[in-house]
C-alpha positions in Angstrom: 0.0 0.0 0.0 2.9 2.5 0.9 4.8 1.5 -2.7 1.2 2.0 -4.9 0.5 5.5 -2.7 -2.5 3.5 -1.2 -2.3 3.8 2.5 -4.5 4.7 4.7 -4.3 6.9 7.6 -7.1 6.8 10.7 -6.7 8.6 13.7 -9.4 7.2 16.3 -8.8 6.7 19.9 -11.6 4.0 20.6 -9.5 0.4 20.8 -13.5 -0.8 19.4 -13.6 1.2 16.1 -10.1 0.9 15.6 -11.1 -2.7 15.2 -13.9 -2.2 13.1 -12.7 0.1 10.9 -9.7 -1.8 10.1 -11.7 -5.0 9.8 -14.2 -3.0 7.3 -10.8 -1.5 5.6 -9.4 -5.4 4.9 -12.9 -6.4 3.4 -12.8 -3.4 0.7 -8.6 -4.6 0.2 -7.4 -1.4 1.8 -4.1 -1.3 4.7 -4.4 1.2 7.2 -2.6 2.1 10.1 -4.1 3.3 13.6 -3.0 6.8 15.5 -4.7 6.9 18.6 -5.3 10.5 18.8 -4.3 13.5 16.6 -0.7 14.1 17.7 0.6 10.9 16.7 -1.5 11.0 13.5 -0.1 14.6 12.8 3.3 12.9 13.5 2.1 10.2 11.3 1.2 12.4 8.8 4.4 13.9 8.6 6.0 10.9 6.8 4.0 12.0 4.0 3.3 7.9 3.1 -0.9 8.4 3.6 -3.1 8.5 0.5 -5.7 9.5 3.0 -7.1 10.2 6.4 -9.7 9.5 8.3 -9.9 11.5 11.7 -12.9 10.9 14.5 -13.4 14.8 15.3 -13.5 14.0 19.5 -9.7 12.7 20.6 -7.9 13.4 23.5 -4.4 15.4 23.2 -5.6 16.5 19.7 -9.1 16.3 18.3 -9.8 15.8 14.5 -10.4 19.9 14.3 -6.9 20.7 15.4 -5.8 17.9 13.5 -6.9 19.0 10.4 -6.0 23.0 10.9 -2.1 21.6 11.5 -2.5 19.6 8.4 -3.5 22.6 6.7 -1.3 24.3 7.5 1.5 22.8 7.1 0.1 22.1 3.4 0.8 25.6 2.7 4.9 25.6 3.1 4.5 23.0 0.0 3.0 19.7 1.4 0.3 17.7 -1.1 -3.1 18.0 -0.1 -4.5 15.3 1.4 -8.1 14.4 1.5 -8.9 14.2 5.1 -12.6 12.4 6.0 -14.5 13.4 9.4 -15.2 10.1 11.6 -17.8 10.8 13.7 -20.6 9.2 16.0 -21.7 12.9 16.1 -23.9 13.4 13.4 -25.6 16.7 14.5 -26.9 19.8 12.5 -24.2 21.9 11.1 -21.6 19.2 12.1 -20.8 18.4 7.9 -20.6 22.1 7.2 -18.3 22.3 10.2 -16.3 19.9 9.2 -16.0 21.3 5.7 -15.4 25.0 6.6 -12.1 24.0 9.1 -10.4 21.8 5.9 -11.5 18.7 5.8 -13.3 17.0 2.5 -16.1 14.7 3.5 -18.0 13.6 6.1 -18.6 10.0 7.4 -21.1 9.2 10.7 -20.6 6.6 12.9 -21.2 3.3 12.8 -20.0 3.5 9.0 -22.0 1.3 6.5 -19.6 -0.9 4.6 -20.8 0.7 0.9 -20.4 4.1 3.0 -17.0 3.4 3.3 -16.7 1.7 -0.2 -18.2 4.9 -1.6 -15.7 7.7 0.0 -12.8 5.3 -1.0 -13.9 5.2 -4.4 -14.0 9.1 -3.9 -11.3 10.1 -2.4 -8.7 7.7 -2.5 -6.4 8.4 -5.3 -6.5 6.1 -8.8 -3.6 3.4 -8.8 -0.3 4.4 -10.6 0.5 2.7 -14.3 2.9 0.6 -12.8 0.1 -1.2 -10.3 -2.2 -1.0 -13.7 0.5 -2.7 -15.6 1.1 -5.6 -13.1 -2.5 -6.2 -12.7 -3.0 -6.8 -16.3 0.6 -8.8 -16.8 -0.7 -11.2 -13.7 -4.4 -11.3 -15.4 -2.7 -11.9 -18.4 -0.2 -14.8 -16.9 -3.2 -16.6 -14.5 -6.0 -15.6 -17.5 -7.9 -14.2 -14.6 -9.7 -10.7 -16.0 -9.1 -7.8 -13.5 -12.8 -7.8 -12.4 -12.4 -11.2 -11.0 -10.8 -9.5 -7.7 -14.1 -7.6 -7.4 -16.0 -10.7 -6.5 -15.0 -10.2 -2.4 -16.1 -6.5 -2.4 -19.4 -7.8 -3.4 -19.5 -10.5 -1.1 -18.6 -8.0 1.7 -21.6 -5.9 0.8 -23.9 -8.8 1.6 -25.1 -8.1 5.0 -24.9 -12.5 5.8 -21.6 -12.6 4.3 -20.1 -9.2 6.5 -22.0 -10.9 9.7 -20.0 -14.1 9.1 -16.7 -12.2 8.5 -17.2 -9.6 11.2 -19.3 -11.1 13.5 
């Protein structure tokens, strides 16, 4: 994920939805790694290996609001911008906009619906370099499996039986 500019950043400081996002990460084929408040995700950050971040807005030592206002910040002495998603059980008026005006680009309540998450991905997240395309097409074209055929899981995962079974 760090080589194809894929990783994924989430700051969260509950040990639970750490383990659910992750888990809901691994079904839709993404890596991520876990700060446990916006500090060490704005040290994180810094490495400048994250594709994307996810930030709850209500952390100790550094809540998703500071967070993001560092992040912009710092952007403007010649960082990339990075998309930076609100994670959030609290899904009050004017919360969105909130989230919007301070820097960040989307907006995700908690608990996060699998094709939810699928969707800002698909958003957000940015498109695979040639050189991922080009292996995924020579191993298609070596196994004579079509590209598609790794969409099958996502699918799966979407199925509300199938993500009970794989979740619990």
């Amino acid at each position: 994920a760090r080589r194809q500019g894929s990783l994924i950043l989430v700051a969260e400081d509950n040990e639970i939805n750490q383990k659910v996002i992750l888990q809901q990460l691994m079904l839709l084929g993404q890596t991520a790694d876990i700060a446990n408040n916006g500090r060490e995700a704005l040290g994180l950050w810094t490495s400048g290996d994250y594709a994307i971040l996810f930030a709850d807005l209500h952390m100790p030592a550094m809540d998703g609001y500071e967070l993001t206002a560092a992040i912009r910040a710092a952007e403007k002495t010649g960082k990339p911008r990075m998309p930076i998603i609100a994670f959030t059980a609290n899904a009050i008026n004017g919360e969105a906009e909130r989230c919007l005006a301070i820097g960040m680009d989307d907006y995700l309540s908690k608990p996060v619906q699998l094709v939810n998450l699928k969707a800002m991905l698909e958003k957000w997240l940015p498109r695979s370099t040639h050189e991922a395309a080009g292996e995924m097409q020579e191993t298609s074209a070596e196994t004579g499996d079509s590209p598609r055929s790794n969409l099958t899981p996502l699918r799966q995962a979407q199925d509300p039986p199938t993500l009970r079974s794989r979740c619990g």
